[in-house]
Every structure is written in C-alpha cells, then in structure tokens.
BADOKE-410133 format. One record per atom (N, C-alpha, C): residue in one letter; x, y, z. Coordinates in steps of 0.001 Angstrom, whole numbers, padded with zeros to 6 digits, always signed. Last residue first. Example, Ala and Ser with C-alpha at 12.3 -4.5 7.8 and 13.67 -1.06 7.14 Angstrom:
<atoms>
S+012850-002250+007080 S+013670-001060+007140 S+012900+000030+007870 A+013190-005690+007800 A+012300-004500+007800 A+013200-003300+007800 
</atoms>
This chain:
<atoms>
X+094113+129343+110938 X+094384+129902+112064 X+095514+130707+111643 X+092022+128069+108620 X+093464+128285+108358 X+093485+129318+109834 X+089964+125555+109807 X+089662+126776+109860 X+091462+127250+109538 X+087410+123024+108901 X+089032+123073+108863 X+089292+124804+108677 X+085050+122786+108451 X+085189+122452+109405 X+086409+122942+109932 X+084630+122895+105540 X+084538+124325+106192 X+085020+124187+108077 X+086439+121601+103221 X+085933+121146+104302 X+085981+122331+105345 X+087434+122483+100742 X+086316+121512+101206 X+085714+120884+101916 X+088794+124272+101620 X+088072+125029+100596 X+086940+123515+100889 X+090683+123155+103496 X+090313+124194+104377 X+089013+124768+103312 X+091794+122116+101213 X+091258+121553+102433 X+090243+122181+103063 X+093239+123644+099532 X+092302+123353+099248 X+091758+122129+100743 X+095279+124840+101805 X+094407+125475+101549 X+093239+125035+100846 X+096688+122471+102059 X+096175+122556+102786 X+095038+123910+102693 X+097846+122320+099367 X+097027+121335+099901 X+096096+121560+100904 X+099087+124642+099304 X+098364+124270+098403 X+097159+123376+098666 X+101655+123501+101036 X+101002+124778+101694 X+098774+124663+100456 X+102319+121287+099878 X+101766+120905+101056 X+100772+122134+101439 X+103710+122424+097294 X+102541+121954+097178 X+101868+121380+098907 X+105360+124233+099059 X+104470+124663+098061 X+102961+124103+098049 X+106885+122427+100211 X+106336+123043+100818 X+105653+123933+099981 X+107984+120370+097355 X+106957+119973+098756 X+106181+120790+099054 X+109232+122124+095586 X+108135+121890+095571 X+107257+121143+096685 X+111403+122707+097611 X+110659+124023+097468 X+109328+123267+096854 X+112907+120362+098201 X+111883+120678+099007 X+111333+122238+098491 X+113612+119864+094944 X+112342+119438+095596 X+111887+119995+096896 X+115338+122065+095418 X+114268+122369+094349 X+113258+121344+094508 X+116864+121172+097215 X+116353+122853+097124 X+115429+122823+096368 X+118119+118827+095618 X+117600+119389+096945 X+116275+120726+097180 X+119169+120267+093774 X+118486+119483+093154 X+117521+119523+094965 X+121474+121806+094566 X+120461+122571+093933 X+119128+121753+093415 X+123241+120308+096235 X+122517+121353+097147 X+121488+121693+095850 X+123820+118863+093699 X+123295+117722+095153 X+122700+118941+095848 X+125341+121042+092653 X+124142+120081+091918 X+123395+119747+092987 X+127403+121662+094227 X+126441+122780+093531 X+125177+122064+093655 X+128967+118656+094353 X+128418+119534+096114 X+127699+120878+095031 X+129158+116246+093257 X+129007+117502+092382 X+128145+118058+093725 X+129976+113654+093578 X+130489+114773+094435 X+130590+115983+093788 X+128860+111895+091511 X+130439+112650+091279 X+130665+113046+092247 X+127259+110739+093193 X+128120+109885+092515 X+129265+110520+092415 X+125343+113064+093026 X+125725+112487+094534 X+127481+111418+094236 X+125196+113691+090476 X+125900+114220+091043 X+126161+113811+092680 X+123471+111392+089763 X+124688+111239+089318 X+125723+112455+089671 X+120818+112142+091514 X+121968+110699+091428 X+123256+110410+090740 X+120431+114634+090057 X+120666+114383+091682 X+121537+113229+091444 X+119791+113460+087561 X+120900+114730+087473 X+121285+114774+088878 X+117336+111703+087904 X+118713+111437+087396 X+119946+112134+087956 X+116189+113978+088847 X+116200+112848+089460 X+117705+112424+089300 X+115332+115522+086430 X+115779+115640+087477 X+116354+114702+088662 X+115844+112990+083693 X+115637+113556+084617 X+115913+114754+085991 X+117092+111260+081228 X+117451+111759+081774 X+116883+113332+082601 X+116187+107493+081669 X+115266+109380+081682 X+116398+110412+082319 X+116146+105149+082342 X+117210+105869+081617 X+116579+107087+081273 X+114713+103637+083790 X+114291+103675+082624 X+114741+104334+081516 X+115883+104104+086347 X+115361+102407+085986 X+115302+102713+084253 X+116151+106195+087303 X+117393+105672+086526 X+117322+104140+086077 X+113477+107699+086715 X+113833+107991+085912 X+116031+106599+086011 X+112935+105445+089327 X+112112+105373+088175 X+113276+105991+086870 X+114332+107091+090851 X+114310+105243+090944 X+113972+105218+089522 X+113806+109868+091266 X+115122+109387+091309 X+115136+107726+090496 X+111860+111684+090080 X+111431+110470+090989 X+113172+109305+090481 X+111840+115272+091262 X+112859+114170+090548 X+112687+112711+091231 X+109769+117103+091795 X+111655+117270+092745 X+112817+116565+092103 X+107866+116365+091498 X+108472+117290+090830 X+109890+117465+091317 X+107233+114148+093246 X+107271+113835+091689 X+107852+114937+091262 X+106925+116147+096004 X+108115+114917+095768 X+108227+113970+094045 X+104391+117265+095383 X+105936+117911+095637 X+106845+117124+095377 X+102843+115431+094794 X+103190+116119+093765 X+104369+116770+093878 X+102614+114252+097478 X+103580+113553+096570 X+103821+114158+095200 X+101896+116603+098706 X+103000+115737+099231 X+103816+115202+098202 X+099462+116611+097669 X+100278+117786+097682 X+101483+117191+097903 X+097898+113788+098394 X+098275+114227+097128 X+099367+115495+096956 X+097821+114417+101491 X+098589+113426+100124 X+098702+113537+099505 X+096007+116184+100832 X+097085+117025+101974 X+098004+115478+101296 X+093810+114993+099784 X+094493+115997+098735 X+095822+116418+099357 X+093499+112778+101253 X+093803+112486+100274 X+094266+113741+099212 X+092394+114276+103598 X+093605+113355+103649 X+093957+113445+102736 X+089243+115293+102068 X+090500+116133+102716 X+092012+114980+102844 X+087686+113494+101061 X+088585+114281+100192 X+089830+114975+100933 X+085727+112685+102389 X+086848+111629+102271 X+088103+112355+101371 X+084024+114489+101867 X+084431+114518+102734 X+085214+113737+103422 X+083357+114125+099120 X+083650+115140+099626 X+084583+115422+101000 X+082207+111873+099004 X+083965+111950+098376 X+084097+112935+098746 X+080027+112145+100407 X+080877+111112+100916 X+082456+111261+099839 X+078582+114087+099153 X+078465+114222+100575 X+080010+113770+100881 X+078048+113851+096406 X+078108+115189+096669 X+078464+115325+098561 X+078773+111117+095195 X+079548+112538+094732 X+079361+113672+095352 X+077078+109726+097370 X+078386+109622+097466 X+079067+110568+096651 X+074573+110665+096867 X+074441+110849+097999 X+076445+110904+097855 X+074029+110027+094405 X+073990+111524+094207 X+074884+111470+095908 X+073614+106917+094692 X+075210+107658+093650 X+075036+108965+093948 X+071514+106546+096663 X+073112+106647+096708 X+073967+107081+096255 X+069490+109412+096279 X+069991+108460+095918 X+070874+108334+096068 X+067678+111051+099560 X+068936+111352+097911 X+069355+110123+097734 X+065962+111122+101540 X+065304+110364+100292 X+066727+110770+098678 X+066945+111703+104133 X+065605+112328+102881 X+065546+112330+102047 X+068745+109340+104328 X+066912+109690+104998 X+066565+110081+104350 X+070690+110219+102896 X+069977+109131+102737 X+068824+108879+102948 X+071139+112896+104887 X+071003+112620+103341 X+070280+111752+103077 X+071591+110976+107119 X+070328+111961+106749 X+070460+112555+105559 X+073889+109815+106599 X+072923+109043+106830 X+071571+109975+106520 X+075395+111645+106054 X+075530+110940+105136 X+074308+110214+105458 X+075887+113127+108824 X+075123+113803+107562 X+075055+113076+106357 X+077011+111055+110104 X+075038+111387+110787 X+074883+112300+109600 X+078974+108554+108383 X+078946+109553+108879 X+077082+110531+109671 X+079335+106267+107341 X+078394+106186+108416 X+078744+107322+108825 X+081112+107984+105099 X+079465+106486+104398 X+079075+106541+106137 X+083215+108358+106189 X+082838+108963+105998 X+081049+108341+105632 X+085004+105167+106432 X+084621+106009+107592 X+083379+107194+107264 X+084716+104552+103421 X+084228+103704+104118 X+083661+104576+105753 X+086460+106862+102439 X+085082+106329+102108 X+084141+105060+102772 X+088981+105932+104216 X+088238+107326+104303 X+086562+107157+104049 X+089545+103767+102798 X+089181+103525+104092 X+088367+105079+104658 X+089676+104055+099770 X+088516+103363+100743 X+088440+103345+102077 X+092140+105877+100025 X+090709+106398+099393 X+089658+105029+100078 X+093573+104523+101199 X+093828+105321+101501 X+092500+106029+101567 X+094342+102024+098983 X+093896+102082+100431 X+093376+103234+101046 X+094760+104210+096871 X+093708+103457+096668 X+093293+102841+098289 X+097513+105231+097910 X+096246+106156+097605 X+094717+105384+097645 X+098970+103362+097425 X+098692+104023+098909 X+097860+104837+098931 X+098541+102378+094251 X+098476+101460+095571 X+098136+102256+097142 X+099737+104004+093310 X+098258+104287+093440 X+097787+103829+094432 X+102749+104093+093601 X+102316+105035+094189 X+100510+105430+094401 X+102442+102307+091311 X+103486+101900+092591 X+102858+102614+093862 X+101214+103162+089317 X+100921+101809+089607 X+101413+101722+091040 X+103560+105122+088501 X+101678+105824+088960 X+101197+104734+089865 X+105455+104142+087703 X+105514+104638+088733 X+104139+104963+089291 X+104625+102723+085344 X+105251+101877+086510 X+104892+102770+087625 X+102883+104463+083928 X+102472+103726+084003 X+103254+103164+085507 X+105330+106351+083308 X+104082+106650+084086 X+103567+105880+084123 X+107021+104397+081974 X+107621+104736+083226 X+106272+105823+083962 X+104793+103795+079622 X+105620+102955+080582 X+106268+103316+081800 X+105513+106784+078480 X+104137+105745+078851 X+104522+104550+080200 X+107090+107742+077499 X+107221+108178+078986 X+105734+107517+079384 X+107303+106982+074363 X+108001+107096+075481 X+108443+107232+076584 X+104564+107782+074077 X+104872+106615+073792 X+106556+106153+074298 X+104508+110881+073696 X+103903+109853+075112 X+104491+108396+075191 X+106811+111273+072062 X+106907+111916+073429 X+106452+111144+074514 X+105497+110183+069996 X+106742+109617+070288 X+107029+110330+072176 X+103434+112197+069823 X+103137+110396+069415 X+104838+109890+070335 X+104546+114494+068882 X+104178+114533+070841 X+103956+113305+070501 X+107704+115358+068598 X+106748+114698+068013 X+105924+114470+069187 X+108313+118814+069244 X+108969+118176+067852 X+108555+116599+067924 X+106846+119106+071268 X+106939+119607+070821 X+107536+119289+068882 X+107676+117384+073301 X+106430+116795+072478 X+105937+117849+071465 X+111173+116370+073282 X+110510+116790+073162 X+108766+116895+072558 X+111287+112483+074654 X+111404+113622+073125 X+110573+114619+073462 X+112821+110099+075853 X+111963+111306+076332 X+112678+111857+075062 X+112010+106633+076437 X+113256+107493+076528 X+112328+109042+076444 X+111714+102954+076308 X+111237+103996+077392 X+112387+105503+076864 X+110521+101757+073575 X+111756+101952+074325 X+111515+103395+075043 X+106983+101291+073273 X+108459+101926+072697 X+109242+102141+073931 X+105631+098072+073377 X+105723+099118+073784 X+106893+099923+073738 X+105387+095404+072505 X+104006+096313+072971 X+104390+097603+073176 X+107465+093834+072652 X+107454+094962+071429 X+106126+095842+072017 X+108110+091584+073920 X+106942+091566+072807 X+107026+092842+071684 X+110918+091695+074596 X+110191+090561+074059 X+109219+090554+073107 X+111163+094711+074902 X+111827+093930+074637 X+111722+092567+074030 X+108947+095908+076269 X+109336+096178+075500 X+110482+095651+074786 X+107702+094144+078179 X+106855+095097+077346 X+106986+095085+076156 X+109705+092539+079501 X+108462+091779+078952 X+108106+092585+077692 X+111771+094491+080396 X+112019+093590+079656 X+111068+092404+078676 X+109816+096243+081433 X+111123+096927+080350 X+110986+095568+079673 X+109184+094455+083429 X+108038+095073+082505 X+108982+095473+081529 X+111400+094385+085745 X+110481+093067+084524 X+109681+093449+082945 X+112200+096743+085682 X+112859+096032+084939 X+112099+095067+084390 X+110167+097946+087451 X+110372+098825+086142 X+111344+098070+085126 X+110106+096136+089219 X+108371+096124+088358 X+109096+096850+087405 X+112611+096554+090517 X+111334+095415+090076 X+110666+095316+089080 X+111635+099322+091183 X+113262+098788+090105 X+112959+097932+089693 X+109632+099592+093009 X+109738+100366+091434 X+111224+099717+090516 X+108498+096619+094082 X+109632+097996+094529 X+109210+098427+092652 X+105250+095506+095958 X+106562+095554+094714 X+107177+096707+094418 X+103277+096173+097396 X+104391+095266+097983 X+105377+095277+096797 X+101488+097578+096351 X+101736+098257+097636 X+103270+097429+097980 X+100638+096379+094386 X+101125+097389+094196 X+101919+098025+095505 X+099334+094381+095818 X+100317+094077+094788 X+101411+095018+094487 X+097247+095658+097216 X+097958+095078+097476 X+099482+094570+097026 X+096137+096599+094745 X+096847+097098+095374 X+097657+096743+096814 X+095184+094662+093826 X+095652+094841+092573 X+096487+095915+093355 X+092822+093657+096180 X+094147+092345+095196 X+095483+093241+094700 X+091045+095328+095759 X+092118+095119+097091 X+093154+094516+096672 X+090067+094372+093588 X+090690+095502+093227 X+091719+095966+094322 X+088892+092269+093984 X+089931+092580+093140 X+090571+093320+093190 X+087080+092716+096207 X+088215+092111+096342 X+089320+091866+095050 X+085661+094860+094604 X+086677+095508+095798 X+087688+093993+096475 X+084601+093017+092980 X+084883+093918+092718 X+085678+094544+093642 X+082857+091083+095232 X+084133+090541+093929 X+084721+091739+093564 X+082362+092759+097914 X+081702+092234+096974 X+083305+091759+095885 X+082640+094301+100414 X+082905+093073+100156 X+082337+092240+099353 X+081635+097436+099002 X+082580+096528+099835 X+082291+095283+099845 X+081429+099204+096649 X+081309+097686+096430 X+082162+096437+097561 X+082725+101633+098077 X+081158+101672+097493 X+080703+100249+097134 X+085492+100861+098352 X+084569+101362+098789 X+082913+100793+098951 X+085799+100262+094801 X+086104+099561+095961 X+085016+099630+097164 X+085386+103133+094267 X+084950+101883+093587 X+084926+100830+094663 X+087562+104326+095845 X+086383+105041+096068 X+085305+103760+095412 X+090034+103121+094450 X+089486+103055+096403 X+088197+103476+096238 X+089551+103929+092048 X+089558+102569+092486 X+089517+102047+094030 X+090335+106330+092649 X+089220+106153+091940 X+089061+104460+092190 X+092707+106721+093325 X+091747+107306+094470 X+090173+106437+093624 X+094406+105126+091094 X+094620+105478+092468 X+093199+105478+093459 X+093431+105881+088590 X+093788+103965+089034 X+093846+103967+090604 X+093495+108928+088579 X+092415+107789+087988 X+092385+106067+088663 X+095427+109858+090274 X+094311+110260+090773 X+093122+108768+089662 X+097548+108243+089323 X+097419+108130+090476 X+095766+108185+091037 X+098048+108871+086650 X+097264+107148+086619 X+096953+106963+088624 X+098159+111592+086915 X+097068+111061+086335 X+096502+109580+086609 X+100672+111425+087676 X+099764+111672+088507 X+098723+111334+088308 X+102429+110239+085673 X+102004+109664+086946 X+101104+110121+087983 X+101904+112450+083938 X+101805+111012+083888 X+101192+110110+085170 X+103801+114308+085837 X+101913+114960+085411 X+101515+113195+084902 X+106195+112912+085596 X+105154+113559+087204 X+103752+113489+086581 X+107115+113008+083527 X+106748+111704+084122 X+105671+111898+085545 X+107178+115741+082759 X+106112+115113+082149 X+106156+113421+082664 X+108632+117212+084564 X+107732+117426+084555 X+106314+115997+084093 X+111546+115717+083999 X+110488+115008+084876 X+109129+115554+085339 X+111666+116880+081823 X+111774+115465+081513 X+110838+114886+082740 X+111597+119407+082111 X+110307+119164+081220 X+110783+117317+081255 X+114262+119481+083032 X+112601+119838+083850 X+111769+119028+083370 X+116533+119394+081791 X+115691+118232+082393 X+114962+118587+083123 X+117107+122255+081840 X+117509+121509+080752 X+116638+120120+080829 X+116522+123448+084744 X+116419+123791+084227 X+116091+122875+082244 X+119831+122255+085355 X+117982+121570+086279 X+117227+122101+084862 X+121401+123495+084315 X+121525+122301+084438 X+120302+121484+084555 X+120897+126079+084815 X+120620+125674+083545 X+120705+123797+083486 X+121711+126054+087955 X+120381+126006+087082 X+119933+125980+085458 X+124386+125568+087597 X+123504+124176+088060 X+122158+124834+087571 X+126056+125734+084832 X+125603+126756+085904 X+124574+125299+086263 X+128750+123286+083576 X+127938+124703+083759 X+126780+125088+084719 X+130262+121818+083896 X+130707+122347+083628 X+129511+123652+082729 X+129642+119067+085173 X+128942+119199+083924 X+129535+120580+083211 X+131338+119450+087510 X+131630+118186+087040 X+130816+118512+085406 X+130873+122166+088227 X+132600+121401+087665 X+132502+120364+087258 X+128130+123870+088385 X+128882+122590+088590 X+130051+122225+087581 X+127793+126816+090249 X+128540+126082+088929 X+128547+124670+089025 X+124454+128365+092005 X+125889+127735+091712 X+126637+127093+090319 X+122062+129098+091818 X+121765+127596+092308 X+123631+127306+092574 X+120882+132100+091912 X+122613+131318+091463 X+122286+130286+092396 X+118100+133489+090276 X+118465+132567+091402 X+119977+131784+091129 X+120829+135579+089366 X+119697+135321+090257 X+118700+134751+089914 X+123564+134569+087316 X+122449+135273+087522 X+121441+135087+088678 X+126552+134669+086934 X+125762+133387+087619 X+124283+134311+088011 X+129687+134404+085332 X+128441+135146+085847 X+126947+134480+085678 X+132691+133534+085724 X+131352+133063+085204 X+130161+134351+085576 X+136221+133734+084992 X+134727+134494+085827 X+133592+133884+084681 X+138384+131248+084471 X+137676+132684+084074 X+136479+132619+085067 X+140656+130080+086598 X+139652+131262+087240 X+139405+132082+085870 X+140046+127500+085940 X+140828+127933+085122 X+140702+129818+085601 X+137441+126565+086586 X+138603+126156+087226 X+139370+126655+086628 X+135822+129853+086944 X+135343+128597+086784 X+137375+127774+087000 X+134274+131586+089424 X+135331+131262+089106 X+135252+130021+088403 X+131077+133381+089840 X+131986+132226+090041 X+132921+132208+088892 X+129242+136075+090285 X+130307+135702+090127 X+131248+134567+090039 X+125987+136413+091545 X+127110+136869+091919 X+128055+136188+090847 X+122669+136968+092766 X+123442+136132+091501 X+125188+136784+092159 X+120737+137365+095026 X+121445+138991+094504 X+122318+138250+092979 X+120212+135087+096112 X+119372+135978+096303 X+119588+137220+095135 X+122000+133311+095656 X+120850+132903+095370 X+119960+134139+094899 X+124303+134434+096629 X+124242+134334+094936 X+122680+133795+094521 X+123839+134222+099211 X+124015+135818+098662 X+123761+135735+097164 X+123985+131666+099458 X+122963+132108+099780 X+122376+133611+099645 X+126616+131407+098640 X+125811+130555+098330 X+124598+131778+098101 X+128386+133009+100556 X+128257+133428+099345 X+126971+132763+098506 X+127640+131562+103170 X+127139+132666+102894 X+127460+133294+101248 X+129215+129225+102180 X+127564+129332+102215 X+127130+130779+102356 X+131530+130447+102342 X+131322+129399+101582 X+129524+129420+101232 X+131687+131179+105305 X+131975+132343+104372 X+131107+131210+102959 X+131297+128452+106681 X+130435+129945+106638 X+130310+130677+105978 X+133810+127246+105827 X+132705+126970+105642 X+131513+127874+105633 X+136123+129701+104906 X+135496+128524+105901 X+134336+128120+105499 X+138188+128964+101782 X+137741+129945+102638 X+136942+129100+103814 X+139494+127261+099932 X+140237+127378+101132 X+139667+128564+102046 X+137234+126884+097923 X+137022+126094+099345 X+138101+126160+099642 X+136730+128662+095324 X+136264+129409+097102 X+136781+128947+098199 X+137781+127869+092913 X+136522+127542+093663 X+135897+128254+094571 X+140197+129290+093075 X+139488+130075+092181 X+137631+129018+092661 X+141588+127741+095285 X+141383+128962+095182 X+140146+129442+094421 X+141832+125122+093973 X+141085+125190+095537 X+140346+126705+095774 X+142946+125724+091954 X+141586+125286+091689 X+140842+125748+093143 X+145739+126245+092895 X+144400+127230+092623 X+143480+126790+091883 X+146177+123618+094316 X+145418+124615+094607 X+144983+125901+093874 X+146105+122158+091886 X+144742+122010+092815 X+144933+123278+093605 X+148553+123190+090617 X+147415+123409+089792 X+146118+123421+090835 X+150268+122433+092419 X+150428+123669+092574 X+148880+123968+091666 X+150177+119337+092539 X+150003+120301+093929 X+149579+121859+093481 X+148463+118696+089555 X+149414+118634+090567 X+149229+119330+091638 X+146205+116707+087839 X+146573+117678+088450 X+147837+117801+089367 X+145278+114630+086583 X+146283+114536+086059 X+147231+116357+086698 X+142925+113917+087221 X+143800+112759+087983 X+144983+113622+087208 X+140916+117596+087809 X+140973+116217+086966 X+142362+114873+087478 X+139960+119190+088780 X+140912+119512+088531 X+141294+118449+087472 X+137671+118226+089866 X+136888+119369+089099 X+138325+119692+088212 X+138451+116446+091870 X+137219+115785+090923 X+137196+117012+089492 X+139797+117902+093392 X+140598+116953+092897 X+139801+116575+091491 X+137837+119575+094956 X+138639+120425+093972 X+139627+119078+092830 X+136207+117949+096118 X+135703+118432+094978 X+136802+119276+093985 X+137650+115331+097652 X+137291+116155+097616 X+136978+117001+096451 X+135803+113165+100010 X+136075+113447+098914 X+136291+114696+098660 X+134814+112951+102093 X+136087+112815+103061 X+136305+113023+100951 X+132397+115205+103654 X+132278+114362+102749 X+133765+114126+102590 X+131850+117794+104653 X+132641+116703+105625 X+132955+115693+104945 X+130132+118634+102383 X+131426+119823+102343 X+132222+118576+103334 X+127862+117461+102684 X+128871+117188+101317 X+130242+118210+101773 X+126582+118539+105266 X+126985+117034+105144 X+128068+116742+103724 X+126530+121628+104324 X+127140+121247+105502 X+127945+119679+105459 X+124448+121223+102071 X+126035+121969+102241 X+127131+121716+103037 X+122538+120347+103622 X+122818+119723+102302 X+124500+120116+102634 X+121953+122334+105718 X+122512+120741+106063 X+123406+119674+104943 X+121449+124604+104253 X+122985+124719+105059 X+122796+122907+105370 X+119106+123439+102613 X+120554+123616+101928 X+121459+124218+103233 X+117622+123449+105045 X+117366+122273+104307 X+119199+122596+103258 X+117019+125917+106565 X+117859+125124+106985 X+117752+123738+105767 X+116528+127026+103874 X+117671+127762+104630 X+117975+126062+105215 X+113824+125721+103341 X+114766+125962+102386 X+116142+126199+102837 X+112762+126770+105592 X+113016+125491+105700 X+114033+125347+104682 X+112729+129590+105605 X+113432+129002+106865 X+113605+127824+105909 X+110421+129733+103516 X+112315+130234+103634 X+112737+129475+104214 X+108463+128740+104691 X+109268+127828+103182 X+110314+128403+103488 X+108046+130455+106796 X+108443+129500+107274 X+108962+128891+105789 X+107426+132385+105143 X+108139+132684+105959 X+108738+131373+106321 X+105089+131314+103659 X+106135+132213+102862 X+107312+131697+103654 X+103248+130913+106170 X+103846+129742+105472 X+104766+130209+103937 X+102607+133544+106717 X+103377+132458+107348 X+103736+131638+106829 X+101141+134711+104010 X+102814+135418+104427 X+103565+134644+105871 X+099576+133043+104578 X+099653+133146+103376 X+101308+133689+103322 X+097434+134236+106891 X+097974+132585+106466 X+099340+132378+105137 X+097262+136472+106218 X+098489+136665+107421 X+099083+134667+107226 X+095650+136062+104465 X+096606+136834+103890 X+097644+136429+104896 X+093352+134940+105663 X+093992+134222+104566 X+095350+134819+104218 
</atoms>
C-alpha cells in the first residue's frame, strides 16, 4: 500500500508538471500580449517595456517557467507593473495583472463558491443518480424503470446552458418558486446560502445523474446473474438482503472510479453552470481569465483541477481495491 501510495505521489507531480508547462507553453504562443493587457490602451513604447521587464517576459520561455515552478515550490518575488515587489508565498500559483492580485488568493476567495455547488451536486448525483439506476435495475422492465429510463434519457440529451436558462427563467423569474440563483456565505445566512445554490445543484446534478443512472443499471443488471448472486439466492437470502449486500456491492466498483473523476472535475470549477447562473466560481475565474489573457490565472485554475482529478482518481481507486478484494493495488 505504501510503495502504492508514493507511485501515484510521483506520477500526480509529473502530471501536474507536464499539465502547467503545456498550459504555459500554449498561452505564452497566444498572438495576445499580456504585457499590453496589464499596461493598459493608454501605454507607450517606453512604459510596455518595462512592464515587459518588471513582468519577466523579455526573458525565454524556460527561464519564465522555471521561475514558475521555483515559486511554486520555495514562493519567490513578483514585480507588480509599476516594479513594486510583491511577495508571493509558497504555493506561488503567480500575480494576476488583470485582478491585480496573487492568483492564489484569487482561487482561494471563490473556493467555497464552487465547493458548495460541487458537494450539491454531488449529492443529487449519488441520490437521483446511482440510486435511480439501482431502482431501475431491480424493476427491469416494469413502469418504474421505464420512467425512470425516460428521465435520464432526458438528462443525458440536454446541455447544461439549456436546461440552466429555461429553468432560471420558468423557476425563478415567472413563478418565483425559487431564489435568484447567487452565493452567500452560509455562515452569515445558511437559508439564503442553500436557497441560492439550489437550482444550479439541482441543474447540474440532473445533467451529470443521467450517466451515472445508466451506468448504475447496467452494472446491476450484469452483476444480478453473477454464480455468487445466484447462490446467495439458493441459500435461501432474500432479494432485498441479497442486492445491498452482494449486487451493489459489486456493481460498486465503475461507479466509484466515476465518481472520483467527476468529483475531481466539480472541484476544479464546473465552468458552464457557474457562468449560466452567475456564480462567481472557480470556474468562472478560469473563463474570464482565458477572456483576459490572464496567462497566472488560466495556468493556476488548471493546476488546481487536475490536482483534484488525480487525487480523487488515486482515492477511487483505492476504495475499489477496499470493495472488491478481486482488485489487487500492484
């Protein structure tokens, strides 16, 4: 478990590494350039460049990232455009010029925004999601699993901008059923907190249950003629005992190495959702620095979903390997 444990360490580096030199790499060729954006339209020759200067980018590209990746590790020093010195603590995600401060306070500031659409949406995932395949399932071709095939089906074919505008506009706009989608600390009112990030967990959970809910019956369906499901049955265990303790069990593995996946990718920033519903998000904060050519932001928003991927994938696969003894961590 241990030698399992310090490989997949090893390898998150790497990927992290190569995942921000590509980030870095593709925005730095980017035919925009960042010192013009950070200097402002009213700059001249002699002002951009020492913007160019006190930035870094008349150094090479290499040098450029290797400071990156030195400030990650050890924090270091940035110039802000006016070269005062910033000091950029460890982990140095970098400055952004366009918000005009440190990209990890930046992230950091909108965590808890898309923390709490994630944990939302996960909930209506694992409940409306796996739980309604497993229902399904167990009531195959009966009225009940053709509804419920119906409801993801549905889900499976409608985009999140779609479904997150009609509904905005039905929910909460027409009828009122429901408070204007926005985010409050739940700390200072948690009634207003949920009642605000209801709807956009709701849209997004709905969108994303859909592949889960297929996902979960077809497993439960394969696993049900399994030879230890059947001899269960033989010796005499009732169906419902037979399916919580044999058949979700062992329809469980896919669906958690999925589930890790997409928890990684909800924590990273569900980009669509939070700019359908005006959340200002992680998500958000990516999409509107791709916009500015905020090259800090775009590498630090990056970085921070694939760190939750390979986290939660590594996670996944260990609870796998916990429910299904078959599955050996090599």
């Amino acid at each position: 478990m241990l030698s399992y444990l310090l490989r997949r360490a090893v390898q998150a580096a790497v990927v992290l590494l190569a995942i921000s030199a590509t980030a870095f790499a593709l925005f730095y060729a980017a035919p925009s350039n960042p010192a013009v954006i950070a200097c402002g339209p009213k700059c001249d020759a002699t002002q951009l460049a020492a913007v160019r200067e006190s930035m870094g980018l008349d150094e090479p590209i290499l040098a450029q990232y290797a400071d990156y990746v030195r400030g990650f590790v050890t924090g270091r020093t940035i110039s802000d455009v006016d070269g005062t010195p910033i000091a950029c603590d460890a982990p140095c995600l970098g400055y952004s010029y366009a918000l005009h401060e440190p990209v990890r306070a930046a992230i950091t500031s909108r965590f808890p925004v898309t923390l709490s659409l994630a944990g939302g949406a996960l909930a209506v995932i694992v409940v409306a999601g796996i739980g309604a395949g497993f229902v399904s399932a167990l009531r195959r071709g009966r009225p009940t699993d053709r509804v419920l095939s119906g409801f993801t089906l549905l889900g499976a074919s409608v985009q999140i901008y779609f479904l997150g505008y009609a509904l905005q506009y039905l929910l909460v706009y027409r009828t009122g059923w429901f408070a204007l989608p926005g985010y409050t600390p739940p700390g200072e009112d948690l009634g207003a907190w949920a009642a605000g990030l209801l709807l956009p967990c709701l849209v997004l959970g709905f969108v994303n249950a859909a592949m889960f809910a297929r996902l979960s019956r077809a497993q439960m369906l394969e696993v049900m003629h399994e030879g230890y499901v059947r001899t269960a049955r033989g010796k005499g265990l009732g169906p419902l005992r037979t399916h919580l303790k044999y058949t979700s069990r062992g329809a469980a593995a896919p669906l958690v190495q999925l589930l890790g996946l997409e928890v990684g990718a909800l924590l990273g920033g569900a980009f669509i959702t939070e700019t359908v519903f005006g959340l200002g998000g992680v998500g958000k904060l990516a999409v509107d620095a791709v916009v500015q050519n905020d090259l800090p932001t775009v590498v630090g928003t990056v970085l921070l979903a694939a760190f939750f991927v390979v986290v939660f994938v590594a996670l996944a696969d260990l609870v796998v390997a916990w429910l299904d003894p078959r599955v050996r961590l090599a």
